[in-house]
N, C-alpha and C positions, 0 to 999 in steps of 0.2 A: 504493500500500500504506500499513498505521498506522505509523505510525512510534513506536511505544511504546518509551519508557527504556530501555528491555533491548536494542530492534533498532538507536536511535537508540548508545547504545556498542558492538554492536559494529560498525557501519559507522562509526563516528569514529576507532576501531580502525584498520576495513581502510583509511582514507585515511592515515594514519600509516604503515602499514605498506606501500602503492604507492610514496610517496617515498623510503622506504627502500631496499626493493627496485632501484628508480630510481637508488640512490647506490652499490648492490653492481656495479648494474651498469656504473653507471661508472668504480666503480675496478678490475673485474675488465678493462673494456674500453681504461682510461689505457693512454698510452706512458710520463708523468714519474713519478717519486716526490713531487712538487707534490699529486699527486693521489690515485697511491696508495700514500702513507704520510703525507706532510703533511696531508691532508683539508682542504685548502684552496678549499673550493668548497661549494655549495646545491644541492639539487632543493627545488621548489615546487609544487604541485598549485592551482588556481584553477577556483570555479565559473565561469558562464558570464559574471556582472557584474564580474571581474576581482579578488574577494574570494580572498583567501588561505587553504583551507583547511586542508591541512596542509605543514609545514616538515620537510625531513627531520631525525632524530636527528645523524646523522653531518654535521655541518657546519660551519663557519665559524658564529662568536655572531654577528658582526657583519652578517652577510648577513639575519640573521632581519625587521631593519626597514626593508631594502633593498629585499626583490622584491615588495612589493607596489605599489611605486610604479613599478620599474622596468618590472613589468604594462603596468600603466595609459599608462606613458610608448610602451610597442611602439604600445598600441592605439590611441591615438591619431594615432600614424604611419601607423600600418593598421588602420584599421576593420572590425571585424567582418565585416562586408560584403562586406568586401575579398578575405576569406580564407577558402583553401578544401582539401579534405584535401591532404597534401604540401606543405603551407607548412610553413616555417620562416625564421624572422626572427634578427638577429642584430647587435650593435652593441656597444662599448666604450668608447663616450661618457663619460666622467666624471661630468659631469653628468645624462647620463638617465638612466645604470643606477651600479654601484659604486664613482665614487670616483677610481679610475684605470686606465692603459690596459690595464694587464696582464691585468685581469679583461673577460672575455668573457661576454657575457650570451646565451643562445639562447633563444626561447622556437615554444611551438606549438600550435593550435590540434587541441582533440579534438573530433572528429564523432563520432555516434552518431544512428543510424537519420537522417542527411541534415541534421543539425542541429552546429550547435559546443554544445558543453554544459560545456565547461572548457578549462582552458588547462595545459600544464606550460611550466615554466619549469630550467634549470640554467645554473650562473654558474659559471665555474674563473676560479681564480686560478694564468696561467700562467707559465712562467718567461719568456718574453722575448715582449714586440710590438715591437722595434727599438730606435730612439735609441741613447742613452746608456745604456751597464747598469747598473741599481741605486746612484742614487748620490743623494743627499739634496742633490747641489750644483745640479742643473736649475734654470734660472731662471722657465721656461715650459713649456706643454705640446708644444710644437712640439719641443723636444728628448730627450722621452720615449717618442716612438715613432709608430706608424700607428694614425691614429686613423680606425673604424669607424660610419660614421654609420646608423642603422636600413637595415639592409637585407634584402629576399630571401634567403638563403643556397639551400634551395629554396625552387619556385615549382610549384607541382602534382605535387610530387615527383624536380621535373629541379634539378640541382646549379649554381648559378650559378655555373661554372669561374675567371669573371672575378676574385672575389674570392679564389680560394683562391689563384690565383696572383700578386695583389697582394700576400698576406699573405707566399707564398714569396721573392717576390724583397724583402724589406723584414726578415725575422727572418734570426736566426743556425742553431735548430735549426729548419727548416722540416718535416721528416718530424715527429719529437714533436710541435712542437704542432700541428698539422693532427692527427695521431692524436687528441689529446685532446679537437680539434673536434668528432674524429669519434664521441668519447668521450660526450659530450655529446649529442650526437643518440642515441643508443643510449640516455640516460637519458630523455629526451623520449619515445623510444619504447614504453618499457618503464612508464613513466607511461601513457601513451596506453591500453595494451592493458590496464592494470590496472586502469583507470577505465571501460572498455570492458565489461570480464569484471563488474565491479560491478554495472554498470547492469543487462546482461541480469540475471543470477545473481538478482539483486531485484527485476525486472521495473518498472525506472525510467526515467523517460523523460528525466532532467535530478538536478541537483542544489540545485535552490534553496529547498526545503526544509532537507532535510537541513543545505547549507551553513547557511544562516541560523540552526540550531539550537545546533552548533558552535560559530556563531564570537559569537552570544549567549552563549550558556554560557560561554566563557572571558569576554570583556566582564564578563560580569555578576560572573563569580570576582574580578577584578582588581578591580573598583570598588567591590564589598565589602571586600576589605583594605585598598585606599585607604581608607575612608571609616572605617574603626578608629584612624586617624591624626588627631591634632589638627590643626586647621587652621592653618596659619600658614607665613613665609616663613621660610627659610634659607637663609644665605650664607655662599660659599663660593669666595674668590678666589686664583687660585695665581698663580706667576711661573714657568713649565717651565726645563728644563735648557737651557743655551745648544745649537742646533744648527748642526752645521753648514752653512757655507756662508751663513748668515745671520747678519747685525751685530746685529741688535734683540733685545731681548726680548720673548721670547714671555708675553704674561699672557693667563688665561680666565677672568673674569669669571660665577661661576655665583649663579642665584636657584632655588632649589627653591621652589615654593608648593603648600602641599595647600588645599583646598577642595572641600570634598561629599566626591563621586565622583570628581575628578581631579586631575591633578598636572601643573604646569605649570614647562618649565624654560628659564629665562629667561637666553641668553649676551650680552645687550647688554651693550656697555663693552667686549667680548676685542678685542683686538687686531688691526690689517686686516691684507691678504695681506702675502705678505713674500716676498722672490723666493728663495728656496728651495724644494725638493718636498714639504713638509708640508703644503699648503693643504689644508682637505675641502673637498666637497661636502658643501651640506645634507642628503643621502642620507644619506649617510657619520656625520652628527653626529648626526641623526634614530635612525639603528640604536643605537648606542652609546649613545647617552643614555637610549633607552626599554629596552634590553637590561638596563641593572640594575635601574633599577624592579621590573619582572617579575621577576627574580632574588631579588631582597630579599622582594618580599612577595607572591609567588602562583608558585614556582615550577614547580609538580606539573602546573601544568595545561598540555595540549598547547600549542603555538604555532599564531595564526591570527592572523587578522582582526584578531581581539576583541581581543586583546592589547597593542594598540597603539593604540584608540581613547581610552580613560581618559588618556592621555599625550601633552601639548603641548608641543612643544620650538621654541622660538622662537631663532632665528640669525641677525641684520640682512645683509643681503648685503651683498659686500665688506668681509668681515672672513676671517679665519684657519676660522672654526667652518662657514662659508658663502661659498665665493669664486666668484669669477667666471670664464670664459674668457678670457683663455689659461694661469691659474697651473700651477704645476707642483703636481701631485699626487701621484707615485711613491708617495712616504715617506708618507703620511696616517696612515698606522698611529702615527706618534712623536706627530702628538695625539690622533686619535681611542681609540686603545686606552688614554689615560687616562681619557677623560671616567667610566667606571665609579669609580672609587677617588673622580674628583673629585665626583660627584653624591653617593656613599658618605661621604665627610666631610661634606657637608651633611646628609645623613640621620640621621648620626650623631645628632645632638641632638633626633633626636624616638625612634630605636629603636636605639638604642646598640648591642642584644644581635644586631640583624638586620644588621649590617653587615661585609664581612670589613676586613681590616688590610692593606696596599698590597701590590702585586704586585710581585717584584723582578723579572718577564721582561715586567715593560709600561714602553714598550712591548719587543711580541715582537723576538728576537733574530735575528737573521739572518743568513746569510752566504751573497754571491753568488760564482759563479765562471763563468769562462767563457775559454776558447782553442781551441788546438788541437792534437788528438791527431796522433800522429808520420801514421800514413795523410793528414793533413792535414784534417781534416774536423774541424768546432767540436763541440765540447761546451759543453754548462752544467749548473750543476748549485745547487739549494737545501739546505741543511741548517738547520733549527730547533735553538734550543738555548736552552731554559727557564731560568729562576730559582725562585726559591722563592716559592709559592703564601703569600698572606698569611692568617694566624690566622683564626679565628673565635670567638666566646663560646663553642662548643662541642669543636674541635676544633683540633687542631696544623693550619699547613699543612702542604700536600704538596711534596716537593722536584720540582724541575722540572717543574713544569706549567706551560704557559701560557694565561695567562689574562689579556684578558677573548677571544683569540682562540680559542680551545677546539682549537687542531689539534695532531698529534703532533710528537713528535721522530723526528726521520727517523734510523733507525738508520747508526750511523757506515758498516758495511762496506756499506751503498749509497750513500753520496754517495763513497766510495772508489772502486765501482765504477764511475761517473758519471764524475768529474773525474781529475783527475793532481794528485792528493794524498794525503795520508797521514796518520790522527791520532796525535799520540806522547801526547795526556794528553786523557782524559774523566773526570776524576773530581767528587763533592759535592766541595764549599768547607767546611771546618770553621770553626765559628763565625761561618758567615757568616747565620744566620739572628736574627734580629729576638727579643732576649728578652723573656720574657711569660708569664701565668699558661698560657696555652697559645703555643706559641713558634712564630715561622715556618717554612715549610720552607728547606730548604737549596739555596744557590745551586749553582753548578758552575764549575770552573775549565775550560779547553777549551783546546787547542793541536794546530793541523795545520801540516801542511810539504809543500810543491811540489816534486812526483817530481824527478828530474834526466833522464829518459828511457831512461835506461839506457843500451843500445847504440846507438839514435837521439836524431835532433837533436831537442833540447828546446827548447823554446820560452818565452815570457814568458807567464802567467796573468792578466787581469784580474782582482781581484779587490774585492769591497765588503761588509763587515762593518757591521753594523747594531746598535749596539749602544742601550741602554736610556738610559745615558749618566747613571745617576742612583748616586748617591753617598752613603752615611750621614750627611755633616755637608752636603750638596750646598744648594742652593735651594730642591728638588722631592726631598726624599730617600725613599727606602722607606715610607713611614711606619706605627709601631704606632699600637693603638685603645688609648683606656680606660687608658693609663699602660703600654702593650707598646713594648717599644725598637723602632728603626729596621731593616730590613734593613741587611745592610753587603755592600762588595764592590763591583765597577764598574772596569775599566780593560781597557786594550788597548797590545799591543806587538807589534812588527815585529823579527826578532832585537833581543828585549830591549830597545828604543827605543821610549819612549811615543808613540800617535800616536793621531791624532784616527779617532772611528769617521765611518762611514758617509760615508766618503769613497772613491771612485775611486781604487785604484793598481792600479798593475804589481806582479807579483810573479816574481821571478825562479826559477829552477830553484834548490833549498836553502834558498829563504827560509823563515821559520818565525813562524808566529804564535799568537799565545797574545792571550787573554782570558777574563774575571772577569766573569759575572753575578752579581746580586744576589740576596740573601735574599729571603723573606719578613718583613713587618713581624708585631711579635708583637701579641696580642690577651690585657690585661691584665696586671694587676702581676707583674714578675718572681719578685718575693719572694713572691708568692703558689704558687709554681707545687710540686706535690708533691716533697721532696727524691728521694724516690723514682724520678719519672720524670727528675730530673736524674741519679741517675747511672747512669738505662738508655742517657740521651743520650752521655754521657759513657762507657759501657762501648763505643757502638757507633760512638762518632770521631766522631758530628755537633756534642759541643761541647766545648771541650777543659778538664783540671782548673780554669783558671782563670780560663775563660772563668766554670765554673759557680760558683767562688765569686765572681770580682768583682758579675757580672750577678745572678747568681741567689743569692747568698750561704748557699750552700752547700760546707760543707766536708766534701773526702772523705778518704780513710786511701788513696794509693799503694801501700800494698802490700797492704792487705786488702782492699779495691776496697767498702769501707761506706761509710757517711753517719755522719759522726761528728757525734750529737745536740746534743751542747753547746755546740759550738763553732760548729755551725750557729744554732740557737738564739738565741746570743750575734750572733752576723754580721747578722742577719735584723734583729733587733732593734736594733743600732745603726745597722742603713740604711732603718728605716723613719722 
């Protein structure tokens, strides 16, 4: 058939809308809150050359310039050739597919009329593959859990039993995640009959056309907005927050270059592995790095292919950005989910206005838990817990979103219902956002407590807190754009005793823990900002009287709840 403009959007459309579908149906199909309420996972659709052509909405950012490599990695394991309807392939290799073990990659081959014509693909990010649980102290990957090397999962349709009961005797909740496996396969499926229903409905015999039109078209979008960009390099070197479990300092080393049509980002010089669980995969730095680019400056247009050809990211193996087997990967999120803010400070000096202001929940915040309920049987359980989304030229951030991972916060009464625990405080953080002509969003303070069992014997909870670890006067602090203050905010305590995050403990029955994420950094002069919108901040407890005059020098009237003109005036004027 022609493929004319009009037909060609809306079948770029229906391909957006198959991985979708493919993502409902995996979280109507989940057993975690990982999956569905975290959204910690991908669908992917691929023509038959292994090109990516659509990503789902609902997903993980980071997975976006993962699964086309992780494709390519199956097929080469298994050739084309190889595969045939009721395959499904399956692997948690760090290095061929996402990073680390907990993310499980499925992928599968779609026939139509006797032919393969595409591929789908779905990655969760689950709560346990064994080891050690959640702990940023792992020295290796040998202590992180069972690691899955490409395999069959099926094979013509029949279940290779062999592996599901490797996976049971080696995790802690074995029904959940084998459900989410199975979660998984149901999105591959659901893919498959969508891609299926297409072809007939338009009397197509393949997709390689069409693909190639797509993933052109975004290409070609991106390498136009590239190429409005002056040419030249910027640099941009950080020192990160000390982490746990490791002595060194962490430095990443970044070069931004534009040139023409692309943009190339250069981490030679960061720092080599370091036996902690933060190492990436080149996967891992590859997503992250290309992931703001597109955000900054093309980001309307679907994800594909194309999206990621304009964009070189270069990472010397064995270093921190690029490691090698055996490092420990668990934690990757403590560097990977900066590289955005860190590519955004170099960008800064060519589009100041296209940039947002540091994230206070990067990286994302996390708390693991894990024991056993009085019947005797383990639980685990994830809970997200944001900070405040950094400024823009345009807009306030937003309080508690996390970003650059895009997944939700898992509402408190289901990780209550999940674990043996209990939250006594979820509230915003006042004054903890980043001042600025437009001001960051607001952090959150957070505190739960370990049931005591009640009438049964209670037990000890492992637990592991993941926190950001970044501080307003810190090394690596929140940071505003364009003369916008710092995010503030960052700590952690065990009854009331300071203690380091993302470490491994016991928690006993009563124990109680409390921690502080961070702001939003703010974006632009504080003194700039409408006295107006200071004291709607200020009416509604996100910043407090005096927070708004020291920062923002603004003075208000306590008991008429005004902007007293002159006095602000005056204030404004001697702090500029």
């Amino acid at each position: 058939m022609q493929l004319d403009p009009v037909t060609i959007q809306i079948l770029w459309n229906r391909l957006i809308t198959i991985v979708d579908e493919a993502a409902t149906g995996l979280m109507r199909t989940a057993y975690t809150p990982s999956v569905k309420e975290y959204h910690d996972f991908c669908c992917a659709l691929f023509d038959v050359n292994a090109q990516m052509l659509s990503h789902s909405t609902v997903t993980t950012a980071g997975f976006l310039g993962i699964v086309p490599e992780v494709m390519r990695n199956f097929l080469k394991h298994n050739p084309p050739e190889t595969l045939k309807p009721g395959d499904s392939l399956i692997t948690n290799d760090p290095w061929i597919a996402s990073g680390h073990l907990i993310d499980v990659s499925i992928a599968s081959p779609i026939f139509y009329r006797d032919r393969i014509v595409g591929y789908s693909l779905c990655i969760v990010h689950h709560l346990d593959m064994g080891g050690r649980m959640s702990t940023l102290e792992s020295k290796d990957m040998y202590e992180e859990g069972l690691k899955i090397p490409i395999l069959k999962l099926f094979d013509g349709g029949v279940l290779n039993e062999t592996i599901y009961e490797f996976m049971r005797a080696n995790i802690r909740v074995p029904d959940k995640i084998l459900g989410d496996i199975r979660a998984q396969l149901v999105a591959n499926n659901v893919c498959t009959k969508g891609l299926q229903l297409l072809l007939e409905e338009y009397d197509l015999d393949g997709l390689e056309e069409l693909g190639a039109e797509v993933i052109d078209r975004t290409e070609s979008s991106l390498r136009k907005k590239i190429m409005a960009l002056p040419d030249g390099s910027y640099r941009n070197d950080v020192i990160l927050p000390k982490i746990p479990g490791c002595d060194e300092k962490i430095e990443i080393k970044t070069l931004v270059t534009i040139e023409g049509d692309e943009v190339t980002i250069d981490y030679s010089g960061s720092s080599g592995e370091v036996g902690a669980a933060v190492n990436c995969s080149y996967n891992m730095t590859r997503s992250y790095t290309s992931y703001p680019i597109k955000l900054a400056l093309d980001p309307e247009v679907p994800n594909n292919d194309g999206g990621l050809r304009p964009i070189k990211v270069i990472a010397p193996e064995g270093t921190i950005v690029n490691s090698r087997p055996p490092a420990a990967t668990w934690g990757r999120t403590m560097i990977s989910h900066l590289y955005p803010e860190i590519v955004f400070a170099a960008m800064e000096k060519m589009m100041p206005e296209g940039v947002l202001a540091s994230n206070g929940g990067s990286p994302a915040n996390e708390v693991y838990l894990h024991g056993q309920q009085s019947d005797g049987r383990s639980f685990m359980a994830i809970a997200q817990h944001s900070g405040g989304f950094g400024a823009s030229s345009v807009y306030d951030g937003y309080s508690c979103l996390c970003f650059p991972n895009n997944t939700r916060n898992i509402p408190i009464e289901v990780t209550e219902n999940e674990a043996r625990m209990y939250y006594f405080k979820k509230e915003l953080l006042q004054d903890s956002s980043g001042p600025g002509r437009n001001r960051g969003g607001l952090g959150q303070e957070v505190g739960f407590c370990i049931l005591d069992g009640g009438n049964e014997k209670a037990s000890d909870v492992a637990s592991s807190v993941r926190l950001s670890g970044r501080t307003e006067d810190g090394e690596f602090p929140v940071f505003g754009r364009m003369g916008g203050g710092n995010g503030r905010g960052s700590g952690m305590w065990v009854n009331n005793e300071s203690v380091e995050h993302g470490v491994y403990r016991l928690l006993s029955p009563g124990d109680r823990v409390r921690f502080i994420i961070s702001g939003g950094g703010g974006y632009g002069s504080p003194l700039e900002r409408d006295p107006e919108r200071v004291l709607a901040d200020v009416e509604q407890g996100y910043i407090s009287l005096e927070m708004a005059e020291k920062d923002y020098g603004v003075v208000i009237d306590p008991e008429l709840w005004i902007v007293d003109e002159g006095a602000t005036q005056k204030l404004r004027k001697e702090g500029q």
